[in-house]
C-alpha positions in Angstrom: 19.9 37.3 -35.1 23.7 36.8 -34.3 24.5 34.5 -37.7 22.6 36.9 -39.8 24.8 40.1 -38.5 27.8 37.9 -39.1 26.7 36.4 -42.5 26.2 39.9 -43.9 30.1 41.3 -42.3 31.8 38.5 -44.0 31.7 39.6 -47.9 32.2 43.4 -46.5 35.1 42.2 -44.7 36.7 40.4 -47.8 36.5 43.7 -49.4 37.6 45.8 -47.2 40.6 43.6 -46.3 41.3 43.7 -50.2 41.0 47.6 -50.1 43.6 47.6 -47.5 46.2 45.1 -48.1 46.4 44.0 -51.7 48.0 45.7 -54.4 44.9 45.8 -56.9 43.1 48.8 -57.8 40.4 49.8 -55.4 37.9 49.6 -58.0 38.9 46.3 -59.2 38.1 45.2 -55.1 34.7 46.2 -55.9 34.4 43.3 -58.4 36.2 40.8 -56.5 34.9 37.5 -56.1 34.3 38.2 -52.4 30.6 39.9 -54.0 29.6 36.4 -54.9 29.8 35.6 -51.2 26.9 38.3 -50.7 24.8 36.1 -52.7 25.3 33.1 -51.4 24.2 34.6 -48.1 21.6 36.0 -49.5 20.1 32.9 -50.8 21.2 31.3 -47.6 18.9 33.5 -45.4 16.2 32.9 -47.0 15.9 28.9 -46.0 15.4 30.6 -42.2 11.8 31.2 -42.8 12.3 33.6 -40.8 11.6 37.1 -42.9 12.7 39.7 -40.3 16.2 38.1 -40.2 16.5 37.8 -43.9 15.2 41.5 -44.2 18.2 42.6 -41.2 20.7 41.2 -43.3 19.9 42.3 -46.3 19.7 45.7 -44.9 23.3 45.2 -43.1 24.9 43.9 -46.4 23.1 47.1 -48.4 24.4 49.6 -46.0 27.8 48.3 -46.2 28.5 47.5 -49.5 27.2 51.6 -49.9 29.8 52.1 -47.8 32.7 50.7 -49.4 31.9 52.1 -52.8 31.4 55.4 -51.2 34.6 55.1 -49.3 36.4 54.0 -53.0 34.9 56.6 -54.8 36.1 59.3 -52.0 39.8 58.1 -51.8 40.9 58.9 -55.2 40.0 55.8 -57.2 41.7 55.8 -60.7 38.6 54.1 -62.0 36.1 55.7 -64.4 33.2 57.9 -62.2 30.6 56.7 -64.8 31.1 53.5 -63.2 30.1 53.9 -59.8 26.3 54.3 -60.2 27.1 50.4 -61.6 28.8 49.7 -58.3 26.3 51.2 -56.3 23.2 49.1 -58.2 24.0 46.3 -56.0 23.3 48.1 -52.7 20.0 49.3 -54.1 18.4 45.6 -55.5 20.3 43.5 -52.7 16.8 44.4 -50.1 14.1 44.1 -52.7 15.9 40.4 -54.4 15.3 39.1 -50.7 11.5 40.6 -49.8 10.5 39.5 -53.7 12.5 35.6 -51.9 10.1 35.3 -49.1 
């Protein structure tokens, strides 16, 4: 249960350490190549067998990648609004894309 908690802080970490500390645009953090990392975990947990684990981290990587796109829409993002429902798209298909992988 440990790895799968800490598989699905990694990629949100990335982020948020890009939010923080770089000198990009917080939108352009949002499609960083620190989201390919939630993929590869995703496909990672799936070679577990084990579906409870690879439905907790798909819910823990959901929850927080809704988190940092809320949090970068609420701090006065220069990017285009119509653009966060794209952001957001991820947090809604990353649950289903691992129950439709077991």
């Amino acid at each position: 249960m440990g790895t799968a908690v800490v598989e699905s802080v990694i990629p949100s970490l990335n982020i948020i350490t890009l939010l923080m500390y770089s000198r990009i645009e917080h939108v352009n953090a949002l499609a960083a190549p620190a989201m390919i990392v939630y993929f590869l975990f995703t496909i990672l947990s799936v070679l577990r067998l084990r579906p409870a684990l690879s439905l907790l981290a798909a819910g823990l990587s959901a929850i927080q990648h809704a988190g940092i796109v809320i949090y970068t829409l609420t701090n006065g993002s220069s990017g285009d609004p119509s653009l966060f429902p794209f952001y957001l798209s991820y947090s809604a298909h990353n649950p289903p894309i691992r129950i439709s992988a077991e």
